[in-house]
C-alpha positions as CSV (number, residue, x, y, z in Angstrom):
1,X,-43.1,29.1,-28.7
2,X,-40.3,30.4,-27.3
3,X,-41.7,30.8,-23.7
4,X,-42.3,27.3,-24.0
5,X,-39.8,25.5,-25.1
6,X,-38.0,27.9,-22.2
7,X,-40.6,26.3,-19.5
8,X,-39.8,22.5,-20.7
9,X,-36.2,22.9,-20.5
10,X,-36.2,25.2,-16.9
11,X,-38.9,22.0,-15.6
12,X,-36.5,19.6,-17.3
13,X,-33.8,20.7,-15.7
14,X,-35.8,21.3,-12.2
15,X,-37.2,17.5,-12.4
16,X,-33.6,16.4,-12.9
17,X,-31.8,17.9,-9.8
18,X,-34.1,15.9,-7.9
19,X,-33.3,12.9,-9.0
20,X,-29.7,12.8,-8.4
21,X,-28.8,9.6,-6.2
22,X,-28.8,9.6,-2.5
23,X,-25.5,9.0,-0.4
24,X,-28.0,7.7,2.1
25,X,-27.8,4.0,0.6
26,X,-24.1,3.7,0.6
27,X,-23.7,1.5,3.3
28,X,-25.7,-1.5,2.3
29,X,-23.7,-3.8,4.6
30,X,-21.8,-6.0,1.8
31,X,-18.3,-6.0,1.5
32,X,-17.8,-5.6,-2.1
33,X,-13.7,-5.7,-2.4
34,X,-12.9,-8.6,0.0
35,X,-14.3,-11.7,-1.8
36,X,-11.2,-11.7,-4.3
37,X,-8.7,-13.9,-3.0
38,X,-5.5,-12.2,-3.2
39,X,-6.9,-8.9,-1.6
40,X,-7.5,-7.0,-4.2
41,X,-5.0,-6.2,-7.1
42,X,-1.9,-7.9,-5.5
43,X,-1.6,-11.3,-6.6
44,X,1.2,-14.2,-6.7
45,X,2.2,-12.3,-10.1
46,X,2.1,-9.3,-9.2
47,X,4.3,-9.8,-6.1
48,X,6.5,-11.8,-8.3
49,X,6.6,-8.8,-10.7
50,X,7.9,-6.3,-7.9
51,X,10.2,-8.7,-6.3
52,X,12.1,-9.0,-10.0
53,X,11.9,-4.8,-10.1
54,X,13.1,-4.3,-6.8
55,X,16.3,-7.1,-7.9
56,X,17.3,-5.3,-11.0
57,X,16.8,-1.8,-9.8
58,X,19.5,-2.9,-6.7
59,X,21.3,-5.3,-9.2
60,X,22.3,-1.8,-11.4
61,X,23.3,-0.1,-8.1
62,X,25.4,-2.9,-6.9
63,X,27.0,-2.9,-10.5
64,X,27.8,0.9,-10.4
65,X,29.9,0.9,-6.8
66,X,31.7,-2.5,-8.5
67,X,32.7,-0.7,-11.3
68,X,32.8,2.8,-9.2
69,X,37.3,3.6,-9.4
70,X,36.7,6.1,-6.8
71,X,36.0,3.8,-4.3
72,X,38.3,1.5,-1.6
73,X,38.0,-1.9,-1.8
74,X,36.6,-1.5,1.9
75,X,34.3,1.0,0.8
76,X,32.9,-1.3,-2.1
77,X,31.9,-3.8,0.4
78,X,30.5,-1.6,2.8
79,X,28.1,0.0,-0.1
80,X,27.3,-3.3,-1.6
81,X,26.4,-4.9,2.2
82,X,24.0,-1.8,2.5
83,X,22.5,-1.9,-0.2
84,X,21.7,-5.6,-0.3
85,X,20.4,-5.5,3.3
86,X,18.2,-2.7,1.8
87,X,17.1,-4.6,-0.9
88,X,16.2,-7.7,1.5
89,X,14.3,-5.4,3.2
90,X,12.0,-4.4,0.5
91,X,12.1,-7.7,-0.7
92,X,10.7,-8.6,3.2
93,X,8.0,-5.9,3.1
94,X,6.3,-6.8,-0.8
95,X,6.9,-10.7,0.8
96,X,4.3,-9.1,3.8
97,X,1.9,-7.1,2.4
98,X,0.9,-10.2,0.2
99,X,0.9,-12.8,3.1
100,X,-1.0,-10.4,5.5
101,X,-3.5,-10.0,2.9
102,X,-4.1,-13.9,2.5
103,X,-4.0,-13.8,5.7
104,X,-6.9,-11.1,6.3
105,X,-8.7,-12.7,3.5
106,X,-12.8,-12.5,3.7
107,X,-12.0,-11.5,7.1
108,X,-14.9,-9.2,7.4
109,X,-17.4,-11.3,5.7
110,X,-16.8,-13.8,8.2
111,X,-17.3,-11.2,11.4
112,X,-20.7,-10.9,10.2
C-alpha cells in the first residue's frame, strides 16, 4: 500500500512539473496597460494629491528659516528664494510626467 500510494504521489508530482506555463506565449502582441487614460495609476487626483504634498512639505521648510533666529534677514530671503524655486521645480516635473502621459496616451495601440 505503501509502494503505492509512494508511486501516485512521485507520478503526481512528475505529471505536474510538466505542466507549468510556458514563457513562450508572453508576447501575444496586446498592449494590456496603455488603454487606461491617464497612463496608468497617475491621474488628475493623484497629481493633485502630490502637488498639495510637495506644497506643505516646502510650506514647513519655508516656516522654519522664517522663524529660524540664527539667520540674517538676507539670509532668510536667500533660503526662502531657494527653496521656492525648488519647490516650483517639483511642482514643474509631477505637472510633466502627467501631461507626457496624456500625451503618449494609446500611443502604441495606434502604431499597430
Amino acid at each position: 500500500m505503501k509502494q503505492i500510494f509512494t508511486l501516485l504521489i512521485s507520478l503526481g508530482a512528475f505529471a505536474t512539473s510538466f505542466a507549468q506555463y510556458s514563457p513562450r506565449h508572453k508576447d501575444d502582441g496586446y498592449v494590456y496597460n496603455e488603454s487606461k487614460r491617464y497612463g496608468g495609476n497617475f491621474s488628475p487626483r493623484d497629481k493633485a494629491f502630490q502637488v498639495e504634498r510637495i506644497n506643505r512639505e516646502y510650506d514647513f521648510k519655508i516656516n522654519g528659516i522664517r522663524k529660524s533666529w540664527n539667520l540674517s534677514r538676507h539670509q532668510k530671503k536667500v533660503a526662502i528664494r531657494s527653496l521656492e524655486r525648488e519647490r516650483d521645480r517639483k511642482i514643474h516635473m509631477v505637472n510633466e510626467r502627467f501631461y507626457e502621459r496624456q500625451r503618449n496616451y494609446d500611443h502604441k495601440w495606434h502604431d499597430r
